[in-house]
C-alpha positions in Angstrom: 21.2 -10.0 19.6 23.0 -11.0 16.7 23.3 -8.1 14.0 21.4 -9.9 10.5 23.4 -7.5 8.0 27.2 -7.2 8.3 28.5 -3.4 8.3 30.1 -4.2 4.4 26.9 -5.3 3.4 24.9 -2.6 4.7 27.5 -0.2 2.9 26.9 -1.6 0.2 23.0 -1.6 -0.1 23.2 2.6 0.7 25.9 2.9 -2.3 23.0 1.1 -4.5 20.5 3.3 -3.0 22.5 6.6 -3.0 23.5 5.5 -6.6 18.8 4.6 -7.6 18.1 8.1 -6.3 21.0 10.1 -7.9 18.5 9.1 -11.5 15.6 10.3 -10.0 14.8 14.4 -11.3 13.4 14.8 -7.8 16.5 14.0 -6.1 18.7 16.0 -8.9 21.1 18.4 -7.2 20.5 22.4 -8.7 24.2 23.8 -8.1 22.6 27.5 -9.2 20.7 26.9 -6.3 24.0 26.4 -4.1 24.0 29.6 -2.5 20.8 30.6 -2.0 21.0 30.5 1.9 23.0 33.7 1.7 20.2 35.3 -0.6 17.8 37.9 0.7 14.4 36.4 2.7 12.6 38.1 -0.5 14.7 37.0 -3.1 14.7 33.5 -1.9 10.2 33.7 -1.5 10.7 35.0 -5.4 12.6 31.9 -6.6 9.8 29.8 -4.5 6.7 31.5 -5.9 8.7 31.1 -9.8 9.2 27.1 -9.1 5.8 27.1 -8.2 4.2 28.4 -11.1 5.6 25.2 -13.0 3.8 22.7 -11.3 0.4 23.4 -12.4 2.1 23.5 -16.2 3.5 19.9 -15.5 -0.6 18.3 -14.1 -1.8 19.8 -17.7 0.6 17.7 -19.3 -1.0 14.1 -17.1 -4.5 15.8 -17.4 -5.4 12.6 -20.1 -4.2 10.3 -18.4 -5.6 11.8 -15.2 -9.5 11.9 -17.0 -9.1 8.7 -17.8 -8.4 7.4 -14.0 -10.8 9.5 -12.7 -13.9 8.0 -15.0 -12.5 4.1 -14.3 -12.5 5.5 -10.4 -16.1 6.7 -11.0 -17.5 3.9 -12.4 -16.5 1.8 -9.5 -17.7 3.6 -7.1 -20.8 3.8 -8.6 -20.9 -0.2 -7.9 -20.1 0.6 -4.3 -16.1 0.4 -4.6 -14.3 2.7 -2.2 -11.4 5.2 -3.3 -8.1 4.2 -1.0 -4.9 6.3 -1.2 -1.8 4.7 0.0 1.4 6.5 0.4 4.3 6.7 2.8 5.7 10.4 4.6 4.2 13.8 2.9 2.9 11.7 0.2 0.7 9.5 2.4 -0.1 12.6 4.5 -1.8 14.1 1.2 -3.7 11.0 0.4 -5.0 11.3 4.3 -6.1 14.6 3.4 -8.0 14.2 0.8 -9.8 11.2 2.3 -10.5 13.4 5.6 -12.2 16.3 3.9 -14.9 14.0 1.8 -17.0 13.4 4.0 -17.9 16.9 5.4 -17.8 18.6 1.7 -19.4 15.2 -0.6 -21.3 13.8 2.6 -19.2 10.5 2.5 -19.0 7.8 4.7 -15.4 7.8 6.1 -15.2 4.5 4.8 -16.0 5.5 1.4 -12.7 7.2 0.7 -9.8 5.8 2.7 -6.3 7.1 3.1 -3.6 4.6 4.5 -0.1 5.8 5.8 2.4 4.0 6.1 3.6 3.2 9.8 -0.5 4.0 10.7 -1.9 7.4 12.0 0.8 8.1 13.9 3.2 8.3 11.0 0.9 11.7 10.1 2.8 13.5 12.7 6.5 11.6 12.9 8.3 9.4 11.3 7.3 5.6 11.0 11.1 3.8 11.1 11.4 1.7 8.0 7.6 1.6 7.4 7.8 2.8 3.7 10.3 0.3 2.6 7.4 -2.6 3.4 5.3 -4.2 0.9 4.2 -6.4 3.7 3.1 -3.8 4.9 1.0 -2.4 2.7 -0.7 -5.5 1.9 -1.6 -6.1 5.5 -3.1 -2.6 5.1 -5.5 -3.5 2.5 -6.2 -6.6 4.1 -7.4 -5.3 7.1 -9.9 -3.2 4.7 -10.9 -6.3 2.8 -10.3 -5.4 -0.5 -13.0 -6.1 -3.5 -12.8 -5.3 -7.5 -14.7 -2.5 -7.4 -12.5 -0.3 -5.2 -9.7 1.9 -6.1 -6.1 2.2 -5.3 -4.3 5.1 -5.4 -0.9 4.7 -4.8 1.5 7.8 -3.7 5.2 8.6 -4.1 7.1 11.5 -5.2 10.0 8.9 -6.2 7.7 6.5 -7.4 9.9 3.8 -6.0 8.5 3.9 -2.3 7.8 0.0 -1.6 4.7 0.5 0.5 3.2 2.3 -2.2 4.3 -0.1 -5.3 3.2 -3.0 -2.9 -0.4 -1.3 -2.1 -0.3 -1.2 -5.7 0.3 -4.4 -6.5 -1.3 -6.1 -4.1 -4.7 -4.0 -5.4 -4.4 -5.8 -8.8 -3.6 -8.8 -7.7 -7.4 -8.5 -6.3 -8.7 -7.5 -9.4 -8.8 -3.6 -8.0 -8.6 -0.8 -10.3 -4.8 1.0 -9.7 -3.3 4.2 -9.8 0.1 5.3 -9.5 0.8 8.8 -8.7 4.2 10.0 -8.8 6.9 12.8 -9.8 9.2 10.8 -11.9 9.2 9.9 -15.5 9.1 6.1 -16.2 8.5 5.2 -12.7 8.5 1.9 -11.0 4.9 2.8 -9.3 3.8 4.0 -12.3 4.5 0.6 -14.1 3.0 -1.3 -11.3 -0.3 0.4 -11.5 -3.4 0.1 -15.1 -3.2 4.1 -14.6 0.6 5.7 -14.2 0.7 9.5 -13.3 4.0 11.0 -13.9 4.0 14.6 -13.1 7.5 15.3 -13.6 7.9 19.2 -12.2 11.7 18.9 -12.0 14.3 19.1 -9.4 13.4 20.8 -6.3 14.7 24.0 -4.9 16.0 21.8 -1.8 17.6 19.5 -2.8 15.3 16.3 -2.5 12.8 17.9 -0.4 9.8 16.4 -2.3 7.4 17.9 0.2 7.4 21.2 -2.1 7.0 21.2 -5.9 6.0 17.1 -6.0 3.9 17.4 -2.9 1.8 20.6 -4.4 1.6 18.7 -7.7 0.2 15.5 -5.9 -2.5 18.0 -4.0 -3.3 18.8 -7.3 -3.8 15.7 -9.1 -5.7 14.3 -6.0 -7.6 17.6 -5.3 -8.4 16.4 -9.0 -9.9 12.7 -8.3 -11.4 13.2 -5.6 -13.7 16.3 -6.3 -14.4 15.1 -10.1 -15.2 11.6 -9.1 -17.6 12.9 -6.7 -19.0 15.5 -9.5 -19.3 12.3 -11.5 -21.4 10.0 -8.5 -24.1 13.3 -8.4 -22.8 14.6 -5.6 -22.6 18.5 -6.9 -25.4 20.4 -9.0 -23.6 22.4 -11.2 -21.0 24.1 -9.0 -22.7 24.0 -5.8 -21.8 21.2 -3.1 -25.4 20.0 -2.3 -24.3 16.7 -0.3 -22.0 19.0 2.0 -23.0 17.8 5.8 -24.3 20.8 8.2 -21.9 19.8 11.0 -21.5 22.9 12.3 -22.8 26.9 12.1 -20.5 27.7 9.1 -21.5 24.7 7.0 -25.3 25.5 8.1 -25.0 28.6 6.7 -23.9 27.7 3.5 -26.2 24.8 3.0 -28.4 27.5 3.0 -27.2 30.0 0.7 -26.8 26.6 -1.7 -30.7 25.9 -1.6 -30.7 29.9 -2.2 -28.2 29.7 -5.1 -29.8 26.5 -6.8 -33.3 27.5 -6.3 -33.8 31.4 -5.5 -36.7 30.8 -3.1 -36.9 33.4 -0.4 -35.8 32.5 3.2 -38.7 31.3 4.7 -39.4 28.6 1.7 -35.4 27.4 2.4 -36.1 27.1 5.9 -39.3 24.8 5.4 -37.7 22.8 2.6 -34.9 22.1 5.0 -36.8 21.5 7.8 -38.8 19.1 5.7 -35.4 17.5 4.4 -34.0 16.7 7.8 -31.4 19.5 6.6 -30.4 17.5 3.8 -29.4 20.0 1.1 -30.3 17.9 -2.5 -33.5 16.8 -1.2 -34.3 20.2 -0.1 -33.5 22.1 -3.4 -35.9 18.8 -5.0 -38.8 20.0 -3.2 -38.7 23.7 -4.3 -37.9 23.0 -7.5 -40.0 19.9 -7.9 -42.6 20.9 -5.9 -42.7 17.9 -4.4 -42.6 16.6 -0.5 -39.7 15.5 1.5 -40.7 11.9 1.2 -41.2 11.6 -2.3 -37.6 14.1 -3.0 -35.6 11.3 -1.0 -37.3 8.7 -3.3 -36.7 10.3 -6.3 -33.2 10.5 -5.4 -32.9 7.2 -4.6 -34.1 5.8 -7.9 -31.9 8.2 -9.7 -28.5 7.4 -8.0 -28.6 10.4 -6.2 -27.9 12.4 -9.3 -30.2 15.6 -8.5 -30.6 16.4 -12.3 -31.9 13.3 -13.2 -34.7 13.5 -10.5 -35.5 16.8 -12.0 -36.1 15.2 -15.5 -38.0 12.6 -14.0 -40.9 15.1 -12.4 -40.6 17.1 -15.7 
């Protein structure tokens, strides 16, 4: 098969792309750093923990401009939209995360928060071959989820030049979808593409490039951020208690329990009743105690009030 790229041309794209990365502060080179693999286990775990502590300094900094997505995310959500992280390698990984864990702690519908890797699932556990240089890709993606206007896009990159994540993005808003471009560089390509750029710049890493540490903690963060807030915003917490978590197994039983027993302080044998009354639905449950109403008329109540467990309160007041 005859080769499409000649071996000067393909030099030459690497010098442009060795020259792109040598701007970004996530790829910056620490020479202080240079000898650290001759450094004691300790001392080395000391310089970790100390680069650590920066990050959570550098989210504070993107914590307006974080609000702000999370409150456009919520109010589309509220209209049925779905949250949908795209991202390519450890950033892509993170957005799968998040989207895995909503459904057992908000009681989601896995399609209701999405997360799309580049290369597909199997890129969660090895590397996808040119998968995150495709735009193509990324719109095929979203395609196959049938994109509307009232979903959100979050798209991931530590660089915040990754093409499948700048194409996820701008594919989105070519839909009319609200964007959001979370990334680890200032004045970032993905952050320009996207109505909401994140730049959480937390500085060079202490391996050289090796965005899986500082700017993958600090993209935890931020999405540890969305996800749980939006949620807090849909109804789906009272207070501080998780009272849509799903009882899928003996652990989460158990604390669907003590969260009737936190939100309502009704002795054991009233939680088991309200529960058993509920299906073993936690918010309808803590409605009945508190209410004093049946199961049948709690899982109206919450139905005409969004699912917002407050508001059904007020409205048997």
């Amino acid at each position: 098969m005859t080769s499409t790229s000649s071996p000067s041309s393909a030099s030459s794209t690497y010098s442009e792309l060795r020259a792109e990365l040598a701007t970004l502060t996530t790829e910056a080179f620490r020479p202080e750093l240079a000898d650290i693999d001759q450094q004691p286990t300790l001392d080395i775990a000391r310089v970790m923990n100390g680069e650590d502590r920066t990050v959570p300094e550098a989210v504070a900094a993107q914590l307006p401009r974080i609000a702000a997505a999370i409150d456009a995310t919520a109010g589309r959500m509220a209209r049925g939209g779905r949250l949908i992280y795209a991202g390519a390698g450890t950033a892509g990984r993170l957005g799968v995360l998040d989207a895995s864990e909503c459904p057992p702690t908000f009681n989601t519908d896995p399609s209701e928060v999405v997360g799309l890797i580049a290369g597909g699932p199997s890129a969660m556990v090895e590397a996808v071959e040119g998968a995150e240089d495709s735009k193509e890709l990324a719109a095929a993606d979203l395609n196959a989820l049938t994109l509307t206007a009232n979903d959100t896009v979050v798209g991931i990159s530590a660089s915040g030049r990754t093409p499948y994540a700048i194409g996820a993005v701008e594919h989105a808003r070519s839909l009319g979808a609200l964007t959001i471009g979370l990334s680890c560089n200032a004045d970032s390509a993905l952050g320009a593409a996207a109505e909401h750029g994140i730049e959480v710049v937390v500085g060079p890493e202490l391996l050289t490039g090796s965005t899986r540490l500082k700017a993958g903690t600090a993209q935890k963060l931020v999405l540890n951020m969305i996800s749980t807030i939006t949620m807090i915003r849909l109804g789906k917490t009272y207070g501080n208690l998780m009272v849509d978590v799903r009882a899928s197994n003996e652990k989460l039983r158990a604390r669907s329990r003590r969260i009737v027993a936190l939100a309502t302080g009704a002795s054991d044998e009233d939680i088991e009743a309200a529960l058993t009354a509920t299906d073993d639905e936690v918010k309808p449950a803590i409605l009945t105690i508190l209410a004093g109403v049946d199961g049948g008329t709690a899982e109206r109540l919450l139905t005409e009030s969004g699912g917002h467990l407050r508001a059904a309160l007020q409205a048997t007041e």
